[in-house]
TISE-878585 format. One record per residue (C-alpha): residue number from 1; y, z, x; residue in three letters. Coordinates in Angstrom, 2 decimals. Each point is the difference from the previous one (the first is absolute). Layout:
N
num:NUM, py:Y, pz:Z, px:X, residuo:ALA;
...
This chain:
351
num:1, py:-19.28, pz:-14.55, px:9.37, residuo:UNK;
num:2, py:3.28, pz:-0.48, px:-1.55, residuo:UNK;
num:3, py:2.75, pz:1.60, px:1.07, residuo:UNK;
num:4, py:1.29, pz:2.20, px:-3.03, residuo:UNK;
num:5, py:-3.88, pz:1.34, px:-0.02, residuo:UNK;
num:6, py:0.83, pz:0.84, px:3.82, residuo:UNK;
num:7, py:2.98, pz:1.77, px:-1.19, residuo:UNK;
num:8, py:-1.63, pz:1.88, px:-2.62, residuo:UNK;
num:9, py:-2.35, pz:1.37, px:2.73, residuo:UNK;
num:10, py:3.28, pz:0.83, px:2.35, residuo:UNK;
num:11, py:1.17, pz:2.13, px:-3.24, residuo:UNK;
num:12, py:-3.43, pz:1.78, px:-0.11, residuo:UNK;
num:13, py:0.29, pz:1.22, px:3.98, residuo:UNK;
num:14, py:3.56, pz:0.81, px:-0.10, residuo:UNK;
num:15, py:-1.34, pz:2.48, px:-2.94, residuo:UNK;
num:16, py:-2.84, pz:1.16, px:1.88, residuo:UNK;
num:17, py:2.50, pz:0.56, px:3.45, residuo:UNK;
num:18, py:-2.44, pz:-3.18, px:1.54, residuo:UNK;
num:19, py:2.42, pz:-1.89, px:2.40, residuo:UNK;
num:20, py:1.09, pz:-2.75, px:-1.32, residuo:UNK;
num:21, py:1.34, pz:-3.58, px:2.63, residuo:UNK;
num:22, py:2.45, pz:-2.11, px:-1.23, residuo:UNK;
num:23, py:1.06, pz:-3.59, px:0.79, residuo:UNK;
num:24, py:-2.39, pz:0.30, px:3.59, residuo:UNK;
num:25, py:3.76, pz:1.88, px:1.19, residuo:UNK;
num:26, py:-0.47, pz:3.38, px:-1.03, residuo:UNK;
num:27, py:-2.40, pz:2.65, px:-1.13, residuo:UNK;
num:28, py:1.13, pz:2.63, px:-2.22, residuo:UNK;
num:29, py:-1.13, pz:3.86, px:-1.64, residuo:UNK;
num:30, py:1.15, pz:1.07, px:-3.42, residuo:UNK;
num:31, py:1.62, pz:3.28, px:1.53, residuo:UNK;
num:32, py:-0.78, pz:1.51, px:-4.06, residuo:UNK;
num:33, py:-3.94, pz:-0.63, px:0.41, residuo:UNK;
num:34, py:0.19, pz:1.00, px:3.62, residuo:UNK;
num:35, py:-1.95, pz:2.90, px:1.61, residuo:UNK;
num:36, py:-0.36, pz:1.19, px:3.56, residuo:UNK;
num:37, py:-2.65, pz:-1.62, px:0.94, residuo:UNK;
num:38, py:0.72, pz:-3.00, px:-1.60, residuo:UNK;
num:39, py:3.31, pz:0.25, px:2.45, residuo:UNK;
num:40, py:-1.81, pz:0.70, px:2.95, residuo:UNK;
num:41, py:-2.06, pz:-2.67, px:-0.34, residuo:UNK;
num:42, py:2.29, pz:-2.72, px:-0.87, residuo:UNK;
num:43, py:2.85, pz:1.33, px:2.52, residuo:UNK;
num:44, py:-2.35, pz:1.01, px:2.96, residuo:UNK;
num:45, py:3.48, pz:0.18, px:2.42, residuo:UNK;
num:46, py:2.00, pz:1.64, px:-2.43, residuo:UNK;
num:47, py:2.84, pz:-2.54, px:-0.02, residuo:UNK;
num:48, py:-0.31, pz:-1.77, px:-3.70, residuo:UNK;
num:49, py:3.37, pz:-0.54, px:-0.86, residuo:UNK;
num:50, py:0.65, pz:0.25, px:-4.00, residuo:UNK;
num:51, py:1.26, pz:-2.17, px:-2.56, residuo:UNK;
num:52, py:2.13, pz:0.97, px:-2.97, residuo:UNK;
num:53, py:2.05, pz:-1.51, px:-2.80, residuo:UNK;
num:54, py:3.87, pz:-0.36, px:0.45, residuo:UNK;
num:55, py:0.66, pz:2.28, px:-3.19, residuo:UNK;
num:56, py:-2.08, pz:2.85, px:1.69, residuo:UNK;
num:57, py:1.84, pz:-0.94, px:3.24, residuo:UNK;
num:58, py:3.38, pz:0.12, px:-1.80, residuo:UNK;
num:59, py:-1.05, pz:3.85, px:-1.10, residuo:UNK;
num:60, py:-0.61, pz:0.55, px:3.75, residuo:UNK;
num:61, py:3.20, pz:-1.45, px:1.38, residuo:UNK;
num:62, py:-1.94, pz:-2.52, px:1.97, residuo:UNK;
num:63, py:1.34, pz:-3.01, px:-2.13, residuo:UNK;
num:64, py:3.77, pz:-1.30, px:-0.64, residuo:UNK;
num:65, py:0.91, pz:-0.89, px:-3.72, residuo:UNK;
num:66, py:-0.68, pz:-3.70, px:0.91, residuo:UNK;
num:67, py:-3.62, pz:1.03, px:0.81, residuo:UNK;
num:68, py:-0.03, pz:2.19, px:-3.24, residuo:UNK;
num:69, py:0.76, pz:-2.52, px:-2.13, residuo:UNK;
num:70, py:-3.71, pz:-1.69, px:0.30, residuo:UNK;
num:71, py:-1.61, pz:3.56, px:-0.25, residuo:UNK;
num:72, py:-3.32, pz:-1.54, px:0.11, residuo:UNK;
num:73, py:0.39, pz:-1.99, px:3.59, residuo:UNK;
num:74, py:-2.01, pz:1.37, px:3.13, residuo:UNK;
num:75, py:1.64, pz:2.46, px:1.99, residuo:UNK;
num:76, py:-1.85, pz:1.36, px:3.40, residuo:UNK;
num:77, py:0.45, pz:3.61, px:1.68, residuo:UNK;
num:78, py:-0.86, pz:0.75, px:3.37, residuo:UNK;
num:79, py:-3.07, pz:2.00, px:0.69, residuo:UNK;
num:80, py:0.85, pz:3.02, px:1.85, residuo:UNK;
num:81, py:-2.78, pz:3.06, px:1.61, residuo:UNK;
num:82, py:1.44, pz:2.51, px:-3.33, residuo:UNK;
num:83, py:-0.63, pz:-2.76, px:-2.85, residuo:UNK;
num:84, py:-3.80, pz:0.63, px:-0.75, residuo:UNK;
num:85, py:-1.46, pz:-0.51, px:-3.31, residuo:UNK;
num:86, py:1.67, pz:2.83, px:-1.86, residuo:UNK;
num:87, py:3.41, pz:-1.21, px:1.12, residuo:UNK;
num:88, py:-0.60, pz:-3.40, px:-1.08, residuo:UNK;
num:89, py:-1.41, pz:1.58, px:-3.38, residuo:UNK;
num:90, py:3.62, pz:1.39, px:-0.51, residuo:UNK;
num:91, py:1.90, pz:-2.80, px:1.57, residuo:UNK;
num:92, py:-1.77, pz:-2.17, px:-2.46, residuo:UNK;
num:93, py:0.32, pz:1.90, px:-3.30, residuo:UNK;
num:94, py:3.38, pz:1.22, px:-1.49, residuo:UNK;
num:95, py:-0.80, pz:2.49, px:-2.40, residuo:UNK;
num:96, py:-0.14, pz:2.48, px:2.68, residuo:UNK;
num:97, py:3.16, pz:-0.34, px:1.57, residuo:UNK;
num:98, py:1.20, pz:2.69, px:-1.49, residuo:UNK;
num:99, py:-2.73, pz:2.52, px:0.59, residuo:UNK;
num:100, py:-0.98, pz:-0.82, px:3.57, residuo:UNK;
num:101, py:2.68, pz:-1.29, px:2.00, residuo:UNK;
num:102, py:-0.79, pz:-2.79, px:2.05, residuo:UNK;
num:103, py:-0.57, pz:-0.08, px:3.49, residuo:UNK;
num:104, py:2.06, pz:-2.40, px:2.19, residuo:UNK;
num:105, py:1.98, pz:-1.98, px:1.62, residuo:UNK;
num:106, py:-1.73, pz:-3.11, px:-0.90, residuo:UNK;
num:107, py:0.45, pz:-3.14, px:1.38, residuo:UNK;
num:108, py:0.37, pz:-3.43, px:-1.65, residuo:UNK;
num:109, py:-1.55, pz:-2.54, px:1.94, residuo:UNK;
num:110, py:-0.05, pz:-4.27, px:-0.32, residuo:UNK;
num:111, py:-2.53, pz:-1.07, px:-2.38, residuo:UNK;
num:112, py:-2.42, pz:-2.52, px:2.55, residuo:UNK;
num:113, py:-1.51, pz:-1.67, px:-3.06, residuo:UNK;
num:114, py:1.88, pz:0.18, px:-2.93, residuo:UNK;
num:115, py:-1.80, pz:-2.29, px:-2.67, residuo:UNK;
num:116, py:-3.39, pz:2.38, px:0.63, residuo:UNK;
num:117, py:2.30, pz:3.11, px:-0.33, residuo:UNK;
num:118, py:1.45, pz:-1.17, px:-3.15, residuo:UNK;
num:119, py:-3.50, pz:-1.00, px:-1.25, residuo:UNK;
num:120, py:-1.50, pz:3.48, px:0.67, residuo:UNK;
num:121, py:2.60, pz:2.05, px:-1.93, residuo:UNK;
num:122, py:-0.75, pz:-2.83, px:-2.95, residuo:UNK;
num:123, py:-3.66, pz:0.90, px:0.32, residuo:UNK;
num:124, py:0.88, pz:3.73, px:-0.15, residuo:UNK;
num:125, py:1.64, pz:-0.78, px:-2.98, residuo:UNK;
num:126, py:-3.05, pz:-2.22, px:-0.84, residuo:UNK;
num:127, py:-2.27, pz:3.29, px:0.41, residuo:UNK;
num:128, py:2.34, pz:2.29, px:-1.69, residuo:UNK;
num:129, py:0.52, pz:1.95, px:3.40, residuo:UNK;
num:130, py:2.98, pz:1.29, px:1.66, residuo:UNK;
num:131, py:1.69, pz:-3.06, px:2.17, residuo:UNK;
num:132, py:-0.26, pz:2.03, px:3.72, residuo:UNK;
num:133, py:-2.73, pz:-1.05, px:2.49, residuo:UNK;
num:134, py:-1.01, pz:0.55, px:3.45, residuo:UNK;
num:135, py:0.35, pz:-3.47, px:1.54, residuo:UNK;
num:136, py:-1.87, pz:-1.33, px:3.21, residuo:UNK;
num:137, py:0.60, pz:-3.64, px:1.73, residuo:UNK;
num:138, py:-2.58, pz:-2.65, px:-0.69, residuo:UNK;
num:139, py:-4.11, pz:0.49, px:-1.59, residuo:UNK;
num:140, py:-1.18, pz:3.02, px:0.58, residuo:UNK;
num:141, py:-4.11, pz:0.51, px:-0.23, residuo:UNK;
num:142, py:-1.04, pz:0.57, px:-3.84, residuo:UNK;
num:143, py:2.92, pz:-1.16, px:-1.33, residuo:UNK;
num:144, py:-0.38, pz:-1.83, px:-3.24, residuo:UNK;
num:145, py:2.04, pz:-3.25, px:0.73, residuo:UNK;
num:146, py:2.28, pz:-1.25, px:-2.67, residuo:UNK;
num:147, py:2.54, pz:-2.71, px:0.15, residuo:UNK;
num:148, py:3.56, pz:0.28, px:-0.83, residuo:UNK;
num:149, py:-0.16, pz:-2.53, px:-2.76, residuo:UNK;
num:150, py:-3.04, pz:1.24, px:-1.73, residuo:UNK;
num:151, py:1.78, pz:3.03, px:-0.59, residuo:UNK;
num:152, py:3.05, pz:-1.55, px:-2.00, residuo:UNK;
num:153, py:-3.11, pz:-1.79, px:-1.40, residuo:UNK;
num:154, py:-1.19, pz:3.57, px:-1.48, residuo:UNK;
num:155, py:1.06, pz:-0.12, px:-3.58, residuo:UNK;
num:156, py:1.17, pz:-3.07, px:-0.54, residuo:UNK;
num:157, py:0.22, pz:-0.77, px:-3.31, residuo:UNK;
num:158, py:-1.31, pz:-4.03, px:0.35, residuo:UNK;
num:159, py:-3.79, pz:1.50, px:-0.32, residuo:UNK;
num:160, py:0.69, pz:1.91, px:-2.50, residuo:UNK;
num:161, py:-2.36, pz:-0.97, px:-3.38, residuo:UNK;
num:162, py:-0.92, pz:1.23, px:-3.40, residuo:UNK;
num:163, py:-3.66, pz:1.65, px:0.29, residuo:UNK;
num:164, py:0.04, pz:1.52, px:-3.27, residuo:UNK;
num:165, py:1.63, pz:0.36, px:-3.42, residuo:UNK;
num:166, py:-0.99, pz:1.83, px:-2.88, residuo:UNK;
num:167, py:1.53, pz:1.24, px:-3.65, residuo:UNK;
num:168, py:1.92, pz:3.35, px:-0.09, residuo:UNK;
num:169, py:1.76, pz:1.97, px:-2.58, residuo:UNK;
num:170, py:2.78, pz:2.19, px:1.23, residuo:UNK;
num:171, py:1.61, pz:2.53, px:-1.60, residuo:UNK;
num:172, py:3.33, pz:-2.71, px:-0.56, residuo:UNK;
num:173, py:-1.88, pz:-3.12, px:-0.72, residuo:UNK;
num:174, py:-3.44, pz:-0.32, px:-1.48, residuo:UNK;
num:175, py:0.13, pz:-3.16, px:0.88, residuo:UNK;
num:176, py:-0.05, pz:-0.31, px:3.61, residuo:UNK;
num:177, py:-1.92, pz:-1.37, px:2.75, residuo:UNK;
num:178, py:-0.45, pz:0.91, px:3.41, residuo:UNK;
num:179, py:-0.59, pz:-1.88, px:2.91, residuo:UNK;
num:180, py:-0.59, pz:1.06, px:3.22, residuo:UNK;
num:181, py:0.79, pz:-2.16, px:3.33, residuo:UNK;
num:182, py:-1.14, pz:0.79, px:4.28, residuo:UNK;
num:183, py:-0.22, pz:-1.86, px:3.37, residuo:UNK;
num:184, py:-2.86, pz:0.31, px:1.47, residuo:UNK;
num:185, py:1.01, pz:1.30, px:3.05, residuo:UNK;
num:186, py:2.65, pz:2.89, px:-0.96, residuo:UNK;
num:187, py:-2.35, pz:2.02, px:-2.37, residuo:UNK;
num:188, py:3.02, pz:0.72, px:-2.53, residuo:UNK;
num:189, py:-0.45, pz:-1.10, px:-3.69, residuo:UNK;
num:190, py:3.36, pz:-0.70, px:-2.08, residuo:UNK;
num:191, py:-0.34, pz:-0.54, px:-3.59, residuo:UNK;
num:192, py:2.27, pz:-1.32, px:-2.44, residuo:UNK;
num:193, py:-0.28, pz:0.91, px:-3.95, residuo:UNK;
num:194, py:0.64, pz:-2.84, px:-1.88, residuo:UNK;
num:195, py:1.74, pz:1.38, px:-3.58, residuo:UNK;
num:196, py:-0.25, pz:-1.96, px:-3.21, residuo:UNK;
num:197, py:-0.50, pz:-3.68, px:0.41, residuo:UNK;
num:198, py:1.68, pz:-3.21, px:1.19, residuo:UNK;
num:199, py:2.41, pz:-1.19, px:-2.53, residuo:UNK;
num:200, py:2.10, pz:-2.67, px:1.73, residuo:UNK;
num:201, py:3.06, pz:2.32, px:1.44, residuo:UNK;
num:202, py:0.01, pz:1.32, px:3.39, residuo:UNK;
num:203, py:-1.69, pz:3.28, px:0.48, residuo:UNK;
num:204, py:1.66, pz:3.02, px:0.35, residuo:UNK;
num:205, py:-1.19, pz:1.26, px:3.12, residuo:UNK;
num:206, py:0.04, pz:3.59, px:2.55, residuo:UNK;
num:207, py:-0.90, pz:-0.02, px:3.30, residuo:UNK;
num:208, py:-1.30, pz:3.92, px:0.57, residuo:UNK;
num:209, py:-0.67, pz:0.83, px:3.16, residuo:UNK;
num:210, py:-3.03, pz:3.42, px:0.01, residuo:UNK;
num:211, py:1.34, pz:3.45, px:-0.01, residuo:UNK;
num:212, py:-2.76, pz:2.41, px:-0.66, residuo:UNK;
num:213, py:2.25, pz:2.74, px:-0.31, residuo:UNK;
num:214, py:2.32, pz:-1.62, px:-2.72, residuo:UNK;
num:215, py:-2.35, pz:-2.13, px:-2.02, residuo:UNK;
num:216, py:-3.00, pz:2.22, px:-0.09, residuo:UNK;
num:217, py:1.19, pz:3.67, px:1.37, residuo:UNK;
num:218, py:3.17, pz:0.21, px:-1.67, residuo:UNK;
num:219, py:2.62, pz:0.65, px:2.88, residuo:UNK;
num:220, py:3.70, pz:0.41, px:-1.60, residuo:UNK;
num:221, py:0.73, pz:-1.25, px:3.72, residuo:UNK;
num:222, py:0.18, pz:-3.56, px:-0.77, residuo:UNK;
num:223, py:0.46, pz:-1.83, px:-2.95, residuo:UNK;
num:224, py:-3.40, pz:-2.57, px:0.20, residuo:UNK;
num:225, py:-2.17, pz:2.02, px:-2.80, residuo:UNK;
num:226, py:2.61, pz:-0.77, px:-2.67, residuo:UNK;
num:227, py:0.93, pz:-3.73, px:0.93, residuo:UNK;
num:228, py:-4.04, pz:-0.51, px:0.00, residuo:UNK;
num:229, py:-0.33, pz:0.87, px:-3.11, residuo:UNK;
num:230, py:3.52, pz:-0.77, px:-1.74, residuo:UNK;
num:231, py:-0.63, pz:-3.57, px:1.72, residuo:UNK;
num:232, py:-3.50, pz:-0.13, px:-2.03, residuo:UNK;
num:233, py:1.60, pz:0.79, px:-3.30, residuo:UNK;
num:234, py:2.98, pz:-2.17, px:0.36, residuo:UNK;
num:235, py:-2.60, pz:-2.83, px:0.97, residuo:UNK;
num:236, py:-1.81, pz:0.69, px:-3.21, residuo:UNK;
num:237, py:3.35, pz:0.07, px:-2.36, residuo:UNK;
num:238, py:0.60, pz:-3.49, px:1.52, residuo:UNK;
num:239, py:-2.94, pz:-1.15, px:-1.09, residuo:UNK;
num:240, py:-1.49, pz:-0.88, px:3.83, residuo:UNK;
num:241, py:0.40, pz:0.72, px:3.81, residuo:UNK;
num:242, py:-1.65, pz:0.44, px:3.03, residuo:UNK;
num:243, py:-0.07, pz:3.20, px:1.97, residuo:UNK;
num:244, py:-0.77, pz:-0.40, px:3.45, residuo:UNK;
num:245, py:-1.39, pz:3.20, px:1.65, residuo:UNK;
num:246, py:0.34, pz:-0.68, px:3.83, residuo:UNK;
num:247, py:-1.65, pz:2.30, px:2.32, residuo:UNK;
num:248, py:2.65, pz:0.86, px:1.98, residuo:UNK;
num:249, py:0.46, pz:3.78, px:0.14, residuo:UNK;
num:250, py:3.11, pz:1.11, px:1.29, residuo:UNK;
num:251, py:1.88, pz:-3.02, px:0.29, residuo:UNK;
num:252, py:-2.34, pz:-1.45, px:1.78, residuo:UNK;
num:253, py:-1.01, pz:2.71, px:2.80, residuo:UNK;
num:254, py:-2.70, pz:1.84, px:-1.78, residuo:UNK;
num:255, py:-1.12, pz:3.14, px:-2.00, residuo:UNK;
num:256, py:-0.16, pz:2.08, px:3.45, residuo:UNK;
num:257, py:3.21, pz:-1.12, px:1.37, residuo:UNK;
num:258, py:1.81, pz:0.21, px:-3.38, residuo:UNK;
num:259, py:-0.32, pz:3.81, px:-0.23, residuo:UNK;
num:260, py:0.96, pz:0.39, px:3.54, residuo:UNK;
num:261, py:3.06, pz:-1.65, px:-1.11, residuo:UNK;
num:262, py:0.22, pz:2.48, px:-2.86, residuo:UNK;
num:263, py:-0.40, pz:2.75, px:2.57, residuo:UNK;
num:264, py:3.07, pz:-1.20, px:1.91, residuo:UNK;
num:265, py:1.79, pz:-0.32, px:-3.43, residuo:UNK;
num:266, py:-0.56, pz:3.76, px:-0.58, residuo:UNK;
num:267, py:1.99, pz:0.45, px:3.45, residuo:UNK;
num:268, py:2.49, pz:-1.72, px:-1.58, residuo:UNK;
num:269, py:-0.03, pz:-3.74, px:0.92, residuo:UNK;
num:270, py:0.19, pz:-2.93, px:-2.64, residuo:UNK;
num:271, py:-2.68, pz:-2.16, px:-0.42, residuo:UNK;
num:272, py:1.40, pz:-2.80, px:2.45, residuo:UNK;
num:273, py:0.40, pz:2.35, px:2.58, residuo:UNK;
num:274, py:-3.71, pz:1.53, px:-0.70, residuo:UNK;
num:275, py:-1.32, pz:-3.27, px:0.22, residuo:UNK;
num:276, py:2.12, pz:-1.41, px:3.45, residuo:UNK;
num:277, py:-0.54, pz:3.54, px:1.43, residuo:UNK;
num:278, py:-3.88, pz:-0.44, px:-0.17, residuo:UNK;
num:279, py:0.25, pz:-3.46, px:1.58, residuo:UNK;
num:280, py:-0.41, pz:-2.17, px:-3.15, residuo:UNK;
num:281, py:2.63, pz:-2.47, px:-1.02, residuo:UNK;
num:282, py:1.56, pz:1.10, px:-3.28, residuo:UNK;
num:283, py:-2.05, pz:-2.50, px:-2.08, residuo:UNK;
num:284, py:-3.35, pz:-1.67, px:1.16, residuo:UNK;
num:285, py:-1.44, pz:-0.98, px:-3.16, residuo:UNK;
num:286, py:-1.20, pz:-3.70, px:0.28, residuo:UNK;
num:287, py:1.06, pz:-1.58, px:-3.66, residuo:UNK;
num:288, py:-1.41, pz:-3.42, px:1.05, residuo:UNK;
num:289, py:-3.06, pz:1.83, px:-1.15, residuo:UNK;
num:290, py:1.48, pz:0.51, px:-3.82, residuo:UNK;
num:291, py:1.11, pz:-3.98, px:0.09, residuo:UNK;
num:292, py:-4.06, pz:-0.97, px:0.97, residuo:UNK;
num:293, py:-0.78, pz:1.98, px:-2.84, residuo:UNK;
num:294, py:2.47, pz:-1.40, px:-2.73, residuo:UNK;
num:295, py:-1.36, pz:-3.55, px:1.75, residuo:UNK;
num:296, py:-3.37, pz:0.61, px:-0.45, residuo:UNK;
num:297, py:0.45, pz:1.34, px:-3.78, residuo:UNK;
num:298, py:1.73, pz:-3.39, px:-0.20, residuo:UNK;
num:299, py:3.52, pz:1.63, px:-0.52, residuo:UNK;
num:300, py:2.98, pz:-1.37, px:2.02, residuo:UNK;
num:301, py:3.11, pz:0.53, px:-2.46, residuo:UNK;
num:302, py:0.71, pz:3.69, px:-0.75, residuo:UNK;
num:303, py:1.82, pz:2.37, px:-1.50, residuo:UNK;
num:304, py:0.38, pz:2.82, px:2.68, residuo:UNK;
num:305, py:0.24, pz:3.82, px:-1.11, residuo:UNK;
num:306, py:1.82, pz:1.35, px:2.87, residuo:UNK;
num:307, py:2.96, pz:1.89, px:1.58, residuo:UNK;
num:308, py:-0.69, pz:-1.30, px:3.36, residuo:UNK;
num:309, py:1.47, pz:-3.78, px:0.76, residuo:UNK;
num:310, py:-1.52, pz:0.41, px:2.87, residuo:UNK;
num:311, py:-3.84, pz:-1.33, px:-1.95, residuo:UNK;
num:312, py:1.89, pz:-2.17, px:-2.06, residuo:UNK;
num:313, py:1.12, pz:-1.55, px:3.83, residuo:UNK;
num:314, py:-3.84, pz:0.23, px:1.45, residuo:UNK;
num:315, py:-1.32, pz:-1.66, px:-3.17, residuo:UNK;
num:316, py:2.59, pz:-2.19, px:0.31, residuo:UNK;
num:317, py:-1.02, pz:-1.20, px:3.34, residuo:UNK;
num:318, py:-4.00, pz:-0.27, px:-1.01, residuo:UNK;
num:319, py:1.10, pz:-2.49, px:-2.70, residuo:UNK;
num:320, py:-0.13, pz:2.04, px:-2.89, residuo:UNK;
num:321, py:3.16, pz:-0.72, px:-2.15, residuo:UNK;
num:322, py:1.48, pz:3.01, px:-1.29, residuo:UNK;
num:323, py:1.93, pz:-0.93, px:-3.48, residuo:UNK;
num:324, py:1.23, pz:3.38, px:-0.16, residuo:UNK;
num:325, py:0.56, pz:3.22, px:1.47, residuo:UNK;
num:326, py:-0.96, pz:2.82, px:-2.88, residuo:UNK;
num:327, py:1.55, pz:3.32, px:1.03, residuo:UNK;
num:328, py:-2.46, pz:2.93, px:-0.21, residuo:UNK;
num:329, py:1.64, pz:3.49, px:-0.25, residuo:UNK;
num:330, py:-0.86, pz:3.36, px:-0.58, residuo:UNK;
num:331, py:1.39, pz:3.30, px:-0.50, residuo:UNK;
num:332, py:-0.45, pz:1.99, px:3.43, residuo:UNK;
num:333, py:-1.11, pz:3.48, px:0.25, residuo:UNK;
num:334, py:1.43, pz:2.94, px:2.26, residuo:UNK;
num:335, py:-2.62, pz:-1.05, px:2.93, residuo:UNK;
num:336, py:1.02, pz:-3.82, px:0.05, residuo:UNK;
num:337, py:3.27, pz:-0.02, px:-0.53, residuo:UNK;
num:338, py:0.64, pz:-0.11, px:3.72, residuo:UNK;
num:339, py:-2.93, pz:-2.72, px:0.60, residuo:UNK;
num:340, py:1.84, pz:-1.82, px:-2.78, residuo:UNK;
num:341, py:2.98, pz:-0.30, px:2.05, residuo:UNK;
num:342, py:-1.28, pz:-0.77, px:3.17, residuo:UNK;
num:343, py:-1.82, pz:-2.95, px:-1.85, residuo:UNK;
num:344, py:3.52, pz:-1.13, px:-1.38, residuo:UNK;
num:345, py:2.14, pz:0.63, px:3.15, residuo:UNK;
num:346, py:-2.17, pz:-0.68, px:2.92, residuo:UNK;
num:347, py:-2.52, pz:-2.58, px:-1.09, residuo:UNK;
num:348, py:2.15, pz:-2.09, px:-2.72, residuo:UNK;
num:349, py:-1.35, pz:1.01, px:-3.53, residuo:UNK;
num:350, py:1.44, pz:-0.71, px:-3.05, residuo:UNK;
num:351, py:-0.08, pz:3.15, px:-1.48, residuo:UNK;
């Protein structure tokens, strides 16, 4: 069996609260997908301790700004008799800090195996699920085993392939053509529409990472609806481009997670903090996944449609050659203003 297939099954039980052993060091529960008896059955003695993220642990005091500064690197906190599973419910999830004050002191203990603790809060991550789980020494019986590198392994983007592509006329460009890419392992398809034809010049191309509120719901929160489709009509003026839609929700931490984040925002925090306060580092979208798919559409020089230099960096270092950086604004609205900002101050757009 190969060993991204193994992960995808580890995703599957953390989602299902099935135990899941990693690296043959450490056995872990999804403290989200949890339930009693799950608990009592994995932690017969009571004495599981649990694993968080440094950005949650940051939130809780239990991590110095060093720490902080990776928020997605393993933090442990002692088990004590008082921290059953509702405890670790609100230990692990921020949005109700405000409205249920947490129990405490807790106590941050030494991390025994750090390379399995990392790779369980990427698998979280991986399964779209809070990064927090209760965290026992060594195999435990019904564990699904996974090893540490099969989990980098998840969605990598060298299996990715074309399994389909097909004419489609879009509201900007009649002529367009879509084509729709997946690993076998990871489940999640990204497509690319392919606008006008190859004429010699280097495409102009968007990487546009999934937001089901913006592009299809219409949230004045963010500004992703209105880049999709100015991007698409630009694209067509110029005669031809290449949209990339990348199924990466949330900047990479999924739908579920993503309005959690816009829960905290409502209380007031930015959408760095949102993100580092739920345990996620402030970006974990995986572009070498865009470069496989300019490779495979045979496209290695580019004209990049961007405020971020941070793809024109990642693309960079996949070997696609960027000739130039085309800016991409838009007029913000009353509700974006302030995500606007952030984007410009905190995380180095070129607004």
């Amino acid at each position: 069996m190969s060993g991204a297939i193994q992960a995808a099954r580890a995703v599957d039980a953390l989602r299902r609260g099935w135990p899941v052993a990693i690296g043959g060091s450490i056995t872990v529960l999804a403290i989200e997908t949890a339930d009693a008896p799950a608990l009592a059955q994995f932690d017969t003695q009571g004495t599981a301790d649990i694993l968080i993220s440094a950005g949650r642990a940051a939130t809780l005091k239990l991590a110095n700004q060093r720490d902080a500064a990776a928020p997605d690197a393993p933090v442990m906190v002692a088990r004590r008799t008082w921290l059953g599973l509702a405890e670790a419910t609100a230990l692990a999830d921020p949005q109700w800090d405000m409205a249920t004050p947490l129990k405490g002191p807790f106590d941050a203990i030494g991390v025994a195996h750090p390379d399995a603790a990392e790779a369980a809060l990427l698998l979280a991550r991986h399964a779209g699920l809070l990064p927090a789980f209760f965290v026992l020494a060594g195999v435990q019986l019904e564990a699904t085993c996974v090893e540490i590198s099969d989990i980098g392994a998840y969605e990598s983007a060298d299996r990715l392939r074309i399994v389909t592509r097909a004419r489609l006329p879009v509201e900007a460009a009649e002529q367009c053509e879509i084509i729709a890419f997946r690993t076998p392992e990871a489940g999640l398809e990204h497509v690319a529409l392919m606008i006008g034809s190859p004429n010699g010049s280097p495409p102009l191309v968007r990487l546009h990472s999934e937001c089901l509120t913006g592009d299809v719901l219409g949230s004045l929160k963010c500004d992703c609806g209105p880049q999709l489709n100015a991007a698409l009509k630009l694209m067509a003026e110029n005669g031809w481009g290449i949209l990339l839609y990348l199924r990466q929700e949330g900047r990479g931490i999924g739908l579920i997670n993503k309005l959690r984040a816009y829960a905290l925002q409502d209380q007031g925090f930015d959408t760095v903090d949102a993100n580092t306060r739920l345990g996620f580092a402030v970006d974990a979208r995986d572009f070498s996944i865009a470069a496989k798919m300019l490779k495979l559409l045979g496209q290695t020089e580019i004209r990049l449609l961007t405020n971020n230099p941070e793809k024109v960096a990642r693309l960079s270092a996949e070997g696609i050659h960027v000739a130039e950086r085309v800016p991409h604004k838009l007029p913000p609205n009353p509700h974006n203003q302030h995500y606007l900002d952030t984007k410009r101050d905190r995380t180095g757009h070129a607004l």
